[in-house]
C-alpha positions as CSV (number, residue, x, y, z in Angstrom):
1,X,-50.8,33.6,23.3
2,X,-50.6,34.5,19.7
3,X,-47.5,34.8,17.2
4,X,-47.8,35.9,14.1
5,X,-44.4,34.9,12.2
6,X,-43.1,35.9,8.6
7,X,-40.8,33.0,7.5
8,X,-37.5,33.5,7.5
9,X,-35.3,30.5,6.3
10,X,-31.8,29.5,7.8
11,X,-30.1,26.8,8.0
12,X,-30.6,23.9,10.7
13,X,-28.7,20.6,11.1
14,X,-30.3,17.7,13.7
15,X,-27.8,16.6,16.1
16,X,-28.7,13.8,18.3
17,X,-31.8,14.2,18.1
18,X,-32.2,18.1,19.0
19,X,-32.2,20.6,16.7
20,X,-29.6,23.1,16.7
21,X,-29.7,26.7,14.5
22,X,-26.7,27.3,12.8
23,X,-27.1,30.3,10.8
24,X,-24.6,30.4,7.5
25,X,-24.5,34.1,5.5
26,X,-27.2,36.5,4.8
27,X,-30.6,35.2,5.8
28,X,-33.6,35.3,3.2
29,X,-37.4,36.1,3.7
30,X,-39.8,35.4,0.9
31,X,-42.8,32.7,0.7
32,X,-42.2,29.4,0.6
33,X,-43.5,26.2,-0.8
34,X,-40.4,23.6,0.7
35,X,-39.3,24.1,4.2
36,X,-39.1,22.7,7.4
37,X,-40.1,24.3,10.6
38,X,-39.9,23.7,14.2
39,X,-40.7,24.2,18.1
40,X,-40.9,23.4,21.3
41,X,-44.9,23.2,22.8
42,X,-45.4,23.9,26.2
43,X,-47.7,22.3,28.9
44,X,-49.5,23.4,31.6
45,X,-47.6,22.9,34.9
46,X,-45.1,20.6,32.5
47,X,-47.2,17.9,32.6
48,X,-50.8,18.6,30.4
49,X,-50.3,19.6,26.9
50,X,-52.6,22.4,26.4
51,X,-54.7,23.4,22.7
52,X,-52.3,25.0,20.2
53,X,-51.9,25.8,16.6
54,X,-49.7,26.8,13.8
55,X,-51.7,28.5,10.7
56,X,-50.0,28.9,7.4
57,X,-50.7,31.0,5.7
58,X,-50.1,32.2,2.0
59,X,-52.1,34.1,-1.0
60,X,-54.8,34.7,1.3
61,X,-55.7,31.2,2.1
62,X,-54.2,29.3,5.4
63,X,-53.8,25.4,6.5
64,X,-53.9,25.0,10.2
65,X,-52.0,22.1,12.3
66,X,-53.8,21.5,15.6
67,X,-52.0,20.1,18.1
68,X,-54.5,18.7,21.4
69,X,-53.9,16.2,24.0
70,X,-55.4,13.7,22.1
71,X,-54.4,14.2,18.5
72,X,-52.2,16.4,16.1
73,X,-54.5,17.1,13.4
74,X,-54.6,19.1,10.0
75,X,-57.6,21.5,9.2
76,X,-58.5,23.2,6.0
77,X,-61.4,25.8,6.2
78,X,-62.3,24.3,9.9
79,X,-62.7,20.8,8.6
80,X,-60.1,18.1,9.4
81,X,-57.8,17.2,6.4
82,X,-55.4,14.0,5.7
83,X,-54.3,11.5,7.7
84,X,-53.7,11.5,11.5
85,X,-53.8,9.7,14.5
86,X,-54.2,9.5,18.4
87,X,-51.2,10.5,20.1
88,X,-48.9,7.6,21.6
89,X,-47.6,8.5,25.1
90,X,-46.0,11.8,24.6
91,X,-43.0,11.1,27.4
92,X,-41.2,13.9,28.7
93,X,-42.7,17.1,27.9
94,X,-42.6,19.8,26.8
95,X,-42.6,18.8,23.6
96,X,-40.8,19.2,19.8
97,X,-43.0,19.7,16.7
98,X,-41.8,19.5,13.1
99,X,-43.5,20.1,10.1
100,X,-42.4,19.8,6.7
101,X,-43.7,21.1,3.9
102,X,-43.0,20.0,0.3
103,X,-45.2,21.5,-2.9
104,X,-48.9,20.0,-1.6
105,X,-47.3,17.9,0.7
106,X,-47.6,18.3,4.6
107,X,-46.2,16.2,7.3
108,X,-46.3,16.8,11.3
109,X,-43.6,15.3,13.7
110,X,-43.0,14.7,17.2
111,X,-39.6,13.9,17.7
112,X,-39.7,11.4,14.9
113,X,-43.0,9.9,14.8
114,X,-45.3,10.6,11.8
115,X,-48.4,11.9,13.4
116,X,-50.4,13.6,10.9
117,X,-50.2,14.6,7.4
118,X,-52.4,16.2,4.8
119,X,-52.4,17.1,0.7
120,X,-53.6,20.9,0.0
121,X,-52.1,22.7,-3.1
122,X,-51.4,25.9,-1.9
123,X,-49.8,29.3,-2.5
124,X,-46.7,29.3,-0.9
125,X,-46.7,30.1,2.8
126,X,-46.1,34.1,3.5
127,X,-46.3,33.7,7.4
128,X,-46.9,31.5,10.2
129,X,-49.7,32.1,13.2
130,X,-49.1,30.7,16.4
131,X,-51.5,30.1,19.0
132,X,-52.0,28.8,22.6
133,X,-49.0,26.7,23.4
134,X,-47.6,26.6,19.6
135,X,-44.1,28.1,20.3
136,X,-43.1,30.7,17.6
137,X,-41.4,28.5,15.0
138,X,-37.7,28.5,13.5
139,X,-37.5,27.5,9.8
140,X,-34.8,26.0,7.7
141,X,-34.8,24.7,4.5
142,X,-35.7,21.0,3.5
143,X,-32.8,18.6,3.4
144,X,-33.0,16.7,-0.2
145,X,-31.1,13.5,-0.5
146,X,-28.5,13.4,-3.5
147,X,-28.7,11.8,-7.1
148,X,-26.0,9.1,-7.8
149,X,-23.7,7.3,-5.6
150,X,-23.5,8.2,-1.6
151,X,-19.9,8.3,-0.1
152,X,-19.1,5.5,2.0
153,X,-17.4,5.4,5.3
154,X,-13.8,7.3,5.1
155,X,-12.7,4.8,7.4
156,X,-13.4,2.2,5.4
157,X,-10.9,0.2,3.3
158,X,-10.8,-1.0,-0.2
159,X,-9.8,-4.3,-1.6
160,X,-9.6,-6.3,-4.7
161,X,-12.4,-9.3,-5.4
162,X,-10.8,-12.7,-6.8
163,X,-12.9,-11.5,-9.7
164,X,-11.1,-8.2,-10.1
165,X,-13.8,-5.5,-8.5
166,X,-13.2,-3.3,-5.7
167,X,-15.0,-3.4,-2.9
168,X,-15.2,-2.2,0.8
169,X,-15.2,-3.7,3.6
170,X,-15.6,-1.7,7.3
171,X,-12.4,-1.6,9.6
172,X,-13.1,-1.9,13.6
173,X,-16.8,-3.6,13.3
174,X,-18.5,-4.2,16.5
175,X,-21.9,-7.1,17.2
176,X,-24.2,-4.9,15.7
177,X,-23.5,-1.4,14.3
178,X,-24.9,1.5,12.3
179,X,-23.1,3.3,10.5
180,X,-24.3,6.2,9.1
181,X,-22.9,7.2,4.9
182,X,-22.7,10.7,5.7
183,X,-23.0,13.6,7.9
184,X,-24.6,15.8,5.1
185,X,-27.5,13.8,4.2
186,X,-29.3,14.8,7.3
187,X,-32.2,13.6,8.4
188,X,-34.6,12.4,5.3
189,X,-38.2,10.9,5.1
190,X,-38.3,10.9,1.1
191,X,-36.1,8.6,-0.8
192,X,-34.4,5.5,-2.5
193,X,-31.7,4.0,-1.9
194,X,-29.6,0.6,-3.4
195,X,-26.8,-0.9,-1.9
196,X,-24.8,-3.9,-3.8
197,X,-23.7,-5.9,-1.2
198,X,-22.1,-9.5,-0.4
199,X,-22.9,-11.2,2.4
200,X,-19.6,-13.6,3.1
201,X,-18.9,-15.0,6.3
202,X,-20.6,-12.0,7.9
203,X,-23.7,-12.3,10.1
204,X,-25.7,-9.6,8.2
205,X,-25.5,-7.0,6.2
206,X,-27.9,-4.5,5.4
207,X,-29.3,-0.9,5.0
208,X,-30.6,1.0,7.9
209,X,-33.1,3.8,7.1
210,X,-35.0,6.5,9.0
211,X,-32.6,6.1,11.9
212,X,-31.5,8.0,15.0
213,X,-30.0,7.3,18.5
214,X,-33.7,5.6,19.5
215,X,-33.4,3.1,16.3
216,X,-35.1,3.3,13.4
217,X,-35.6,0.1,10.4
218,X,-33.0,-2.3,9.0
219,X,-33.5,-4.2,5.7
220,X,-30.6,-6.6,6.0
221,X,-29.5,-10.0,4.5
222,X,-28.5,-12.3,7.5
223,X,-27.3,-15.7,8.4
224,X,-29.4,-17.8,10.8
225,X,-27.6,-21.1,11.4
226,X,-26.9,-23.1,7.7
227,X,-29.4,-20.5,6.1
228,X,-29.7,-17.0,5.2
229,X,-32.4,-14.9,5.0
230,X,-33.8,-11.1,3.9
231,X,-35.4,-9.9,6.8
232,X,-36.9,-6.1,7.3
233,X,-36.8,-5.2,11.1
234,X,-37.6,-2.3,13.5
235,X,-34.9,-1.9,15.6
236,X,-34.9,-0.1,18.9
237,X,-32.3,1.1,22.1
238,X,-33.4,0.1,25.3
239,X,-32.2,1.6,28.1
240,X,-28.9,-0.6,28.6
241,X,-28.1,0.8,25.4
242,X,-28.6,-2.4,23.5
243,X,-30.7,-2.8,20.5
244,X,-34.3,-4.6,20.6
245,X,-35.4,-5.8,17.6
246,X,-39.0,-6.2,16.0
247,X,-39.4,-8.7,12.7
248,X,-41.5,-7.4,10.6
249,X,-40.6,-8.9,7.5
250,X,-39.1,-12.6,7.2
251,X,-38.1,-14.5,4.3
252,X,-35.2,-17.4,3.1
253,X,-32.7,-16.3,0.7
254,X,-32.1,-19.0,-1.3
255,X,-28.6,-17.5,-3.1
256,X,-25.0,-17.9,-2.1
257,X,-23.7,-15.5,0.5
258,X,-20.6,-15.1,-2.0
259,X,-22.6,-13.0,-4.6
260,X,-23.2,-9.7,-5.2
261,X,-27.3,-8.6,-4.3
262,X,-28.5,-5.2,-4.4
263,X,-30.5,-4.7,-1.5
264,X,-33.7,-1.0,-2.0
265,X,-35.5,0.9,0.1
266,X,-38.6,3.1,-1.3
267,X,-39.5,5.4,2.1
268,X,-41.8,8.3,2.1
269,X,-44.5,9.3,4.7
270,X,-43.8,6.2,6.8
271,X,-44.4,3.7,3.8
272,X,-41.7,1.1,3.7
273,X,-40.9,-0.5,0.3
274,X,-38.3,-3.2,0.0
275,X,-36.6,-5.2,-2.6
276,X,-34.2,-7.2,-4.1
277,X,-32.4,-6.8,-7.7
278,X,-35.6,-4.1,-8.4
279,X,-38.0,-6.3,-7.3
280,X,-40.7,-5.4,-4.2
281,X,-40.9,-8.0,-1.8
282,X,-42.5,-6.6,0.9
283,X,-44.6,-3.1,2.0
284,X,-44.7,-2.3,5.7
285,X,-46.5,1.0,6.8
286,X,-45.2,2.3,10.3
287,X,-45.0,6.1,11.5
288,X,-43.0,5.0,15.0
289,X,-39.6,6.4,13.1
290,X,-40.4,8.5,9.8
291,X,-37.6,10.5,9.3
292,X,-33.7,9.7,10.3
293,X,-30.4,9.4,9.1
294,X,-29.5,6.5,6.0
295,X,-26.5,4.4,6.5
296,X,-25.6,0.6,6.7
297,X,-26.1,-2.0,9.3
298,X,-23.1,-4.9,10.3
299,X,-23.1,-7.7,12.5
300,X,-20.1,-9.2,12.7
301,X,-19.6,-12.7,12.0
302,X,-16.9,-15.0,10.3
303,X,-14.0,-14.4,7.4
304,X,-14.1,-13.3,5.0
305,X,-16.1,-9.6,6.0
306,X,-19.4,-8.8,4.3
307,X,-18.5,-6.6,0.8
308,X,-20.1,-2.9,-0.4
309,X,-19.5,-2.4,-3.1
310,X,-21.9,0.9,-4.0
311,X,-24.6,2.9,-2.4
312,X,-26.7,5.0,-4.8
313,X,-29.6,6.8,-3.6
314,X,-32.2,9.6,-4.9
315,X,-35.1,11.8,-4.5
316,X,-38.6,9.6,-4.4
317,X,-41.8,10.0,-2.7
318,X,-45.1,8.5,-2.5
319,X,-48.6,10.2,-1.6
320,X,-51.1,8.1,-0.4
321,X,-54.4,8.2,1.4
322,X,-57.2,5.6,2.2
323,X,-60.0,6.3,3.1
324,X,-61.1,5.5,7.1
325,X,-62.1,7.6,9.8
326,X,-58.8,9.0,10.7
327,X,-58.7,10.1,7.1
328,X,-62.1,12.1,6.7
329,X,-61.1,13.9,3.5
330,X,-58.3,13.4,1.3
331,X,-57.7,16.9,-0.2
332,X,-59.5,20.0,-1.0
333,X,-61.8,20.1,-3.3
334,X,-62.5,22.7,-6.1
335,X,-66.3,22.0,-6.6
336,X,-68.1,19.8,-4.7
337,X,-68.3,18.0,-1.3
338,X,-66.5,15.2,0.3
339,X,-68.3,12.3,2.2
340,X,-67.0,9.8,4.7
341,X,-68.5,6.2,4.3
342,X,-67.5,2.9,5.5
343,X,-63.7,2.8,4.2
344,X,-65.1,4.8,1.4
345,X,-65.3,8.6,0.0
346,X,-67.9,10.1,-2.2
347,X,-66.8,13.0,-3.8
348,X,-70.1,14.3,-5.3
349,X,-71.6,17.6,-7.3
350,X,-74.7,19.1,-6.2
351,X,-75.3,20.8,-9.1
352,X,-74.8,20.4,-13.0
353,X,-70.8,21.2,-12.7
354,X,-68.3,18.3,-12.4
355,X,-67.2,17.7,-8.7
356,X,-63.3,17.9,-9.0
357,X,-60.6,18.1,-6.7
358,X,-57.0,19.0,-6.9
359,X,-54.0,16.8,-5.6
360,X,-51.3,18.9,-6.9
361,X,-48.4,19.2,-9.5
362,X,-47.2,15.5,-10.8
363,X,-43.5,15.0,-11.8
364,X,-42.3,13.2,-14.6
365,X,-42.4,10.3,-15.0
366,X,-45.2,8.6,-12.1
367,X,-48.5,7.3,-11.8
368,X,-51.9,8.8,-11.1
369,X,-53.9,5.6,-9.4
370,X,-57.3,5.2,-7.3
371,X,-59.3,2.5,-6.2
372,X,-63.0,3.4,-7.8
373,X,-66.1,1.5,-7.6
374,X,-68.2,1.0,-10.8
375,X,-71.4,2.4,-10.3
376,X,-72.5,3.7,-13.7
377,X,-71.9,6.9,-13.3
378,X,-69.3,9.7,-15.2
379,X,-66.3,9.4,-12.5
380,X,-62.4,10.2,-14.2
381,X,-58.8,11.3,-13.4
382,X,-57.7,14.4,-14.3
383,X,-54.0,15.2,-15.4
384,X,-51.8,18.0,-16.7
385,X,-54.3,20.3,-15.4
386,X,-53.7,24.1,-16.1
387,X,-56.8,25.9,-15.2
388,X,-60.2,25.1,-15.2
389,X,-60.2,26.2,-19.3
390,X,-57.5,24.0,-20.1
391,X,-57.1,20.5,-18.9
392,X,-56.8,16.8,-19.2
393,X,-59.0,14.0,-18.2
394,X,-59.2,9.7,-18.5
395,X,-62.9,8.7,-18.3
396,X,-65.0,6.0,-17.6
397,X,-68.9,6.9,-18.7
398,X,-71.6,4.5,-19.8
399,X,-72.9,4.7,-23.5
400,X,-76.3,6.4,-24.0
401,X,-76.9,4.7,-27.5
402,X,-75.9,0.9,-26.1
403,X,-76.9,-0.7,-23.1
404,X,-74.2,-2.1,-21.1
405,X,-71.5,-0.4,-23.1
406,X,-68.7,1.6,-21.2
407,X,-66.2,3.6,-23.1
408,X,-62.9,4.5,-21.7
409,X,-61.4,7.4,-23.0
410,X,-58.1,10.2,-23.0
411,X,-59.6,13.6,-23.1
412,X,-58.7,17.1,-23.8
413,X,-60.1,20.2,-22.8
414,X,-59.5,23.4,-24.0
415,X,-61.3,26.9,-24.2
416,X,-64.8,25.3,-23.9
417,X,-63.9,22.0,-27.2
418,X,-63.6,18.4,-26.4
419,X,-60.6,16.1,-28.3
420,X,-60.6,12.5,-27.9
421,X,-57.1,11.4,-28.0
422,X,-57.9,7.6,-27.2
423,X,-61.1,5.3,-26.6
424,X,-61.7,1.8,-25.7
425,X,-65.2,0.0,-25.2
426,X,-65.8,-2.0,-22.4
427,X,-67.8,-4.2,-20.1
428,X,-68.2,-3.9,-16.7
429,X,-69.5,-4.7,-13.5
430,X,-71.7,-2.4,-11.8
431,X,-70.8,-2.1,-7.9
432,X,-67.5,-3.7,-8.2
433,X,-64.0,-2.1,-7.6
434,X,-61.4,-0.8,-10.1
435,X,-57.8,0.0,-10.4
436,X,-58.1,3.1,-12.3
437,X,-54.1,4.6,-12.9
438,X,-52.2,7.0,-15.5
439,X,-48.8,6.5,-16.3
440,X,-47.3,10.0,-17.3
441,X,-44.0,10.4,-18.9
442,X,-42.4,13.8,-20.4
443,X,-44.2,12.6,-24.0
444,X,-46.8,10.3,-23.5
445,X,-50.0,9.3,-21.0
446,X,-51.1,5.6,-20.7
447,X,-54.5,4.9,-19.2
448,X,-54.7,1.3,-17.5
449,X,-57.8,-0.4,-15.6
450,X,-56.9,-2.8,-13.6
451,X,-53.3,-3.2,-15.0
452,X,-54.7,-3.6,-18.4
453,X,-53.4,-0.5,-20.7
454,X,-56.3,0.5,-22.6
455,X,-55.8,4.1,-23.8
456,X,-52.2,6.3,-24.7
457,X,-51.2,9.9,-26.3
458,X,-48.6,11.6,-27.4
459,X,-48.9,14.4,-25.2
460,X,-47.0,16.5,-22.5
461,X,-49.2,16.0,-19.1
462,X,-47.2,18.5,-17.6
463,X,-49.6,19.6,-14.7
464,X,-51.8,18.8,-11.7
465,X,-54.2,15.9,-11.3
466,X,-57.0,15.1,-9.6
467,X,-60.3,13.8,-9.1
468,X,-63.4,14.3,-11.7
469,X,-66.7,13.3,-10.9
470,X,-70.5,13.9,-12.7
471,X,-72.0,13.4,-10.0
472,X,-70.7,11.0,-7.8
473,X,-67.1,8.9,-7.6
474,X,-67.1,6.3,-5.1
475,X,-63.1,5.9,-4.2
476,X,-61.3,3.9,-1.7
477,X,-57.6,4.9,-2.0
478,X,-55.2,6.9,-3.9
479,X,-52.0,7.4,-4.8
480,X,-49.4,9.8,-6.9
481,X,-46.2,7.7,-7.1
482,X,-42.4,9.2,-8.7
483,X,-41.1,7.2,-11.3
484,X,-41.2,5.2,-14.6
485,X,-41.7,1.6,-13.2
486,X,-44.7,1.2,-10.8
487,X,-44.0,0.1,-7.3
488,X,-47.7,-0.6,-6.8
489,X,-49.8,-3.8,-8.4
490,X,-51.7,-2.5,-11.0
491,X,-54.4,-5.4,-10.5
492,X,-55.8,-5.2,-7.3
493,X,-57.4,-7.6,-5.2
494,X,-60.7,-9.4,-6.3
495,X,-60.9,-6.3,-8.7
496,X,-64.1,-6.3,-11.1
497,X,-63.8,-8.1,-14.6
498,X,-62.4,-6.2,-17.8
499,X,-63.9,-7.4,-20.7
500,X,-63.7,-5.6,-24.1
501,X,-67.3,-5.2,-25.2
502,X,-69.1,-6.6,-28.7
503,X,-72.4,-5.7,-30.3
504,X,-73.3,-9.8,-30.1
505,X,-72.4,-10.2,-26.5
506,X,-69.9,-13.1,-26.9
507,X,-66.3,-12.7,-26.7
508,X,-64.1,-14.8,-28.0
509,X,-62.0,-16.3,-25.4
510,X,-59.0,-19.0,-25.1
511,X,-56.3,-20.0,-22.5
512,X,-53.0,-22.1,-22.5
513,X,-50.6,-22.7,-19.6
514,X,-47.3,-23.9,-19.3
515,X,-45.5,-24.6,-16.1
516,X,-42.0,-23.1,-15.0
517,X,-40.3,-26.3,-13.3
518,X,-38.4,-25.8,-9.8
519,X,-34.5,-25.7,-11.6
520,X,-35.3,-23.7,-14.5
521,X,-32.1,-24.2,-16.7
522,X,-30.0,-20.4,-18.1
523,X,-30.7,-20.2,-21.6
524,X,-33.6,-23.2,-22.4
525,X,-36.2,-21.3,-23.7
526,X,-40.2,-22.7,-23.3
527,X,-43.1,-21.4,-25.2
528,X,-46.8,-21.9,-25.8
529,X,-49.2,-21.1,-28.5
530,X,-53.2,-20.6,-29.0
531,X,-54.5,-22.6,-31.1
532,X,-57.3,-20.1,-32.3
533,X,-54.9,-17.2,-33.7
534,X,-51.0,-17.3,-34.5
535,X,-50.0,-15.8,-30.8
536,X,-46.9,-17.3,-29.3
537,X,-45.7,-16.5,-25.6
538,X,-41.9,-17.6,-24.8
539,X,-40.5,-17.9,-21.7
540,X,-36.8,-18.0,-21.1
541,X,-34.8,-17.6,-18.1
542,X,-31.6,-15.0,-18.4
543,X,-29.4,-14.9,-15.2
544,X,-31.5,-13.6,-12.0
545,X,-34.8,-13.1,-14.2
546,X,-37.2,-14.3,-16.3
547,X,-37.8,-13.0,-19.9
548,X,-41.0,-12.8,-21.6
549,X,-42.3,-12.7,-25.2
550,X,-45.4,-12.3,-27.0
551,X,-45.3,-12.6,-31.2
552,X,-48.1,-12.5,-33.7
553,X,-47.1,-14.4,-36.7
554,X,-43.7,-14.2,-35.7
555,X,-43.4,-11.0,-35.3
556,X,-42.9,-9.5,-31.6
557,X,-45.9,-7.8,-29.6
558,X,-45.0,-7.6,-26.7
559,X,-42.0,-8.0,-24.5
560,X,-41.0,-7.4,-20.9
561,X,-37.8,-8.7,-18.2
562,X,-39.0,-9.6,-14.5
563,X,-37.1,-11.0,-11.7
564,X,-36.9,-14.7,-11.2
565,X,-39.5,-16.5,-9.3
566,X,-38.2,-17.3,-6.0
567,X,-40.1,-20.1,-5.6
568,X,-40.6,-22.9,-8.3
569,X,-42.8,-24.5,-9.9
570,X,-44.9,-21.8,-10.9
571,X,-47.7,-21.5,-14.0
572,X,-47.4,-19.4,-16.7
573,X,-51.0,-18.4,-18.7
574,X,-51.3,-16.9,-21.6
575,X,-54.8,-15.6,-22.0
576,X,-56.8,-14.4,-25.1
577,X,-60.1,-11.8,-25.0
578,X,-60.7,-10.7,-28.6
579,X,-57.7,-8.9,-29.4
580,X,-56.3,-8.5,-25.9
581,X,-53.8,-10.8,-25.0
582,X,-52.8,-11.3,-21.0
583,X,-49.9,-13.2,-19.5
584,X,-50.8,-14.2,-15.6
585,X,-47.2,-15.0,-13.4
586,X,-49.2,-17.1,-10.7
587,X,-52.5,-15.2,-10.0
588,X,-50.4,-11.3,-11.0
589,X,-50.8,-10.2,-14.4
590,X,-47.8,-9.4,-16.0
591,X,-47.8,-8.6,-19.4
592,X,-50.2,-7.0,-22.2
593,X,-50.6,-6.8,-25.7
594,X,-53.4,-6.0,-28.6
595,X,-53.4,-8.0,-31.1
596,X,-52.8,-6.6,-34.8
């Protein structure tokens, strides 16, 4: 069976589960680039699921999802694309499909597990081809969550704190409950969202994410006996209707249930982020439940009830790939060919043009980042791409005239001519991995390796970025994160050595430590100095977080504000190569500075 269908976009609402069309006013046709679409797959003799597709397609190009008994599975010109993997038991059939697309950004679902998606920046979709079982789809458009603060519970009453803030607390709370904020979020998979809560005399408290009436994940704050702790948890309803619960994240809270914490969620493609106060404590990846509903999770315990006070929320997505063999190719690429190795891609050129390919368009602010291996070749990332005349690029490349020599360096291209915006020479090593990232804001673009910033501009990188390689990048993982502060470590794991490189081979090199005692005292500040230049590093501790200064001759350098330790005593190392100058929290670096 084939359908061929143009898309036509009205407006659909989940309920329970199902989907249900709902059409409001006049309905519009013309191509798309955000929507979601849906329907319900057939099987043979309603038990086998039988090969089916959906193509879409748009400017003359098409992306196909594939849909077999074994797998759901993108495709782009016959090839498989993205991420997927082998189908869990698929229960009753026949079966729902959803797909969502977003820009570059394609997910497939089955009820509301994540089971394949795929990067490929196209023109937006004109029509949809069915085939075999694919049922002819319905379309609707994308729900978006809000900016700002999300309404709370009507139900809900307000009170008056002994310190003078108001604050909710629920009215009729039951063991364990989820409550969703409201009705018009929808279902999302693409998000952030705070909640300043207080604990009390309450069991637990927490936000529940990615939900529905099979469960979906809590990050809560919860009382065990004497202690409480932060605890991220997959939750789901077993037949009796109660909820079964999954620990995937466990940790002591050492603060008073009687102040205020804001607990955050970072969700997108079934990546979990979660936090405390701004801070990341833990990543999860898990596809079981990757879209839902957003609300707040109670147990009930003791007097006084647990506190919210505000939920905010927003807009935020992540896209990441690693490379493996249910990942075979990342995205398309404009010149070039893609190779699979062991938990590696080669993206190489087989002729004397640059191998490059395209994620898509990056918002403002984010961060452009890919594990790389050294291997002394011309490899790069390309940013505020506009056409193959006119374009961005930060490159690593060895030095012709001087052996061992790398130079980093901020590119642009235009019309055929070369500017260098930035440069920094470096060592090395030759085989060993690299954090490779751009930070792009509406004015400026920082290049980093390995969490070191190196090279900046004043520039507008509004465009797409991608991959550059002359011949050959050897690349592990990538991703294109939203936002001004980065949710990933920009060091990674046993990453190669950074060194800044000098015509005499010797660089000059000191370190001092001080130690941050278990207790650190408000307001006491601590500091160390090098004894080979006038650098000074002061540490002081300001509320909930820990305060950071680097000065040259009394003058400030470098400054930055992180989250208190949890856990005490920690060391604090101030590190000198030539005129770079490192701060190291533990074994994660976290602060920079050049030297005057």
């Amino acid at each position: 069976m084939r359908w061929v269908c143009r898309l036509l976009v009205v407006g659909l609402f989940w309920v329970s589960g199902s989907l249900v069309d709902i059409v409001e006013g006049a309905m519009q046709q013309a191509p798309a680039s955000a929507f979601e679409c849906h329907g319900t797959w057939q099987a043979e003799g309603g038990q086998t699921l039988l090969k089916g597709a959906w193509q879409f397609v748009g400017g003359g190009q098409r992306l196909t999802f594939l849909l077999n008994p074994l797998r759901g599975q993108w495709q782009w010109q016959g090839q498989p694309i993205g991420w997927s993997e082998l189908l869990p038991p698929l229960g009753n059939l026949p079966l729902l499909v959803v797909v969502r697309r977003e820009d570059f950004r394609w997910s497939a679902y089955f009820r509301r597990r994540l089971i394949a998606f795929s990067f490929a920046d196209l023109p937006p979709t004109e029509q949809v081809v069915a085939e075999g079982v694919a049922a002819q789809p319905t379309f609707a458009p994308l729900p978006f969550p809000p900016e700002g603060a999300w309404q709370l519970p009507k139900d809900w009453r307000s009170l008056m704190t002994p310190e003078g803030e108001t604050a909710f607390v629920p009215t009729n709370l039951q063991r364990q409950q989820f409550v969703p904020l409201s009705a018009s979020l929808g279902f999302l998979t693409d998000f952030t969202v705070t909640a300043e809560v207080r604990l009390n005399g309450g069991q637990a408290i927490g936000l529940a994410f990615n939900f529905g009436e099979e469960g979906g994940y809590v990050w809560r704050w919860r009382r065990e006996g004497s202690e409480a702790r932060l605890q991220l948890v997959c939750v789901e309803r077993e037949s009796d209707g109660r909820w079964r619960e999954q620990v995937l994240w466990d940790e002591p809270a050492d603060f008073s249930p009687f102040h205020w914490q804001r607990l955050q969620v970072w969700c997108s493609g079934g990546q979990i982020w979660a936090g405390l106060d701004g801070e990341v404590l833990v990543f999860c990846q898990d596809h079981r439940f990757a879209i839902g509903q957003v609300g707040l999770w109670l147990e009930r315990g003791d007097e006084p009830l647990s506190m919210v006070r505000s939920v905010r929320g927003a807009r935020w997505w992540c896209a990441t790939l690693m490379a493996s063999d249910d990942t075979p190719r990342p995205f398309p690429t404009l010149s070039g060919q893609w190779r699979l190795g062991v938990g590696v891609w080669s993206l190489q050129s087989f002729s004397d043009r640059p191998a490059i390919a395209l994620l898509g368009e990056a918002p403002l602010p984010s961060w452009w980042v890919a594990d790389v291996f050294w291997q002394g070749q011309e490899i790069g990332l390309l940013w505020a791409w506009r056409s193959e005349e006119e374009f961005g690029l930060l490159r690593l490349r060895p030095e012709e005239a001087t052996k061992g020599a790398v130079e980093m360096a901020l590119l642009w291209q235009r019309q055929g001519r070369t500017t260098l915006l930035s440069r920094e020479r470096l060592w090395l090593q030759r085989g060993a991995p690299y954090r490779l990232a751009i930070q792009l804001t509406p004015t400026e673009i920082v290049g980093y390796l390995n969490g070191i910033p190196l090279v900046r501009a004043q520039v507008s990188p509004k465009g797409k970025v991608g991959l550059w390689a002359k011949p050959l990048m050897t690349l592990q993982r990538i991703w294109l994160v939203m936002g001004e502060p980065s949710l990933l470590p920009l060091t990674p794991e046993r990453g190669g050595a950074v060194q800044p490189f000098v015509t005499d081979g010797w660089i000059a090199h000191e370190a001092v430590s001080l130690t941050l005692p278990a207790g650190l005292p408000v307001g006491v500040p601590q500091s160390v100095r090098l004894s080979s230049v006038p650098v000074t590093l002061q540490a002081e501790r300001i509320a909930h977080h820990l305060s950071l200064q680097l000065s040259f001759e009394g003058k400030p350098i470098g400054a930055t504000m992180l989250p208190m330790p949890r856990f005490l005593p920690l060391t604090l190392r101030l590190e000198r190569r030539e005129r770079w100058l490192l701060v190291w929290l533990g074994e994660r670096l976290v602060l920079t500075a050049k030297m005057p």
